[in-house]
C-alpha positions, 0 to 999 in steps of 0.5 A: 621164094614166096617173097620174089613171087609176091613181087613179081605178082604184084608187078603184073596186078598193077598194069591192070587198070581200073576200067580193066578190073571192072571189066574183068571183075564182072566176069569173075562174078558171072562165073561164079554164079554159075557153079554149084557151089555158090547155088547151093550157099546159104551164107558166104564170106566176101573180101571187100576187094582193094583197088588192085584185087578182083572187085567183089562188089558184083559177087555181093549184090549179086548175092543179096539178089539172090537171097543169100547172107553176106557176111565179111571180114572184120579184122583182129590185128592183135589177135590175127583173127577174122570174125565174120559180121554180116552187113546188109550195105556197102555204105553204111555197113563199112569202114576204112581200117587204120590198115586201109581195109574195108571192114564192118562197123556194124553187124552180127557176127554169123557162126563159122560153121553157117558159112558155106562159101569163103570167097578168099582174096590171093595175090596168086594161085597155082595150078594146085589150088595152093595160094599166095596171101599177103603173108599174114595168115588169116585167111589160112587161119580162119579156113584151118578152123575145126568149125569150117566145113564149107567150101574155099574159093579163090577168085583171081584174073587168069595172069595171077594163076602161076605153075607152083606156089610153096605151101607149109603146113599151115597153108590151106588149098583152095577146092576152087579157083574161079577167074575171069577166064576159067573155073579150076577144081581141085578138092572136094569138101 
């Protein structure tokens, strides 16, 4: 199941085109900056988005705008690990992975217990705060960690929003969804 909804989800991803994604991706962060959660968020954890994705770009200079600490995920392929490294700039900070991500090159790593706020990519959400990855499960990892006790945000454009999304045990609901039309909460932190 999670297979045939990852395709049909990407299918719909992909007749949105860039100038759209911009547009839309602009509202997603203006939303955001709205809720309490990223006020009160010292330190967030933010994807670099693919060209696919909800942009992260206005999230993050919006972040450093207002004061807050960005750290981003350098990826462990071996291990399936994420370690959180603050960057201070998209350009020199960044790399493009063998995987074809964008990840640090440089940066220290911030303690997972100072991150307030995970700003967690998905190809989908459903109306539960469940969430569809790419399969490999380290965003599920990461936020099933002892030491996290902040706050996971999906952020998705509306049409990646679907009725149910199978969860395992291992799956880790969001406590919000924020899209480029609205603001979804599920559970408290």
């Amino acid at each position: 199941m999670k297979k045939e909804l990852r395709t049909t989800l990407r299918a719909i991803l992909e007749k949105i085109g860039p100038d759209e994604i911009q547009r839309r991706s602009a509202q997603v962060a203006a939303r955001l900056v709205e809720q309490p959660e990223y006020a009160r968020a010292g330190t967030m954890l933010v994807y670099l988005s693919l060209p696919t994705e909800v942009d992260t770009t206005p999230i993050v200079l919006r972040a450093w705008q207002d004061g807050k600490r960005v750290v981003v995920p350098q990826v462990l392929w071996d291990s399936r690990q994420m370690i959180p490294i603050e960057i201070q700039s998209l350009e020199d900070d960044i790399e493009i992975s063998a995987m074809g991500i964008r990840q640090p090159i440089r940066g220290e790593p911030a303690p997972i217990e100072t991150i307030d706020l995970v700003i967690v990519p998905g190809i989908g959400f459903d109306t539960s705060g469940n969430r569809l990855g790419r399969g490999r499960g380290f965003y599920d990892r990461f936020l099933g960690r002892r030491e996290f006790r902040g706050v996971a945000c999906g952020v998705a454009f509306e049409e990646q929003i679907t009725p149910s999304i199978p969860a395992g045990p291992t799956d880790v609901a969001m406590h919000l969804v924020v899209t480029d039309k609205q603001v979804r909460r599920f559970r408290t932190p």
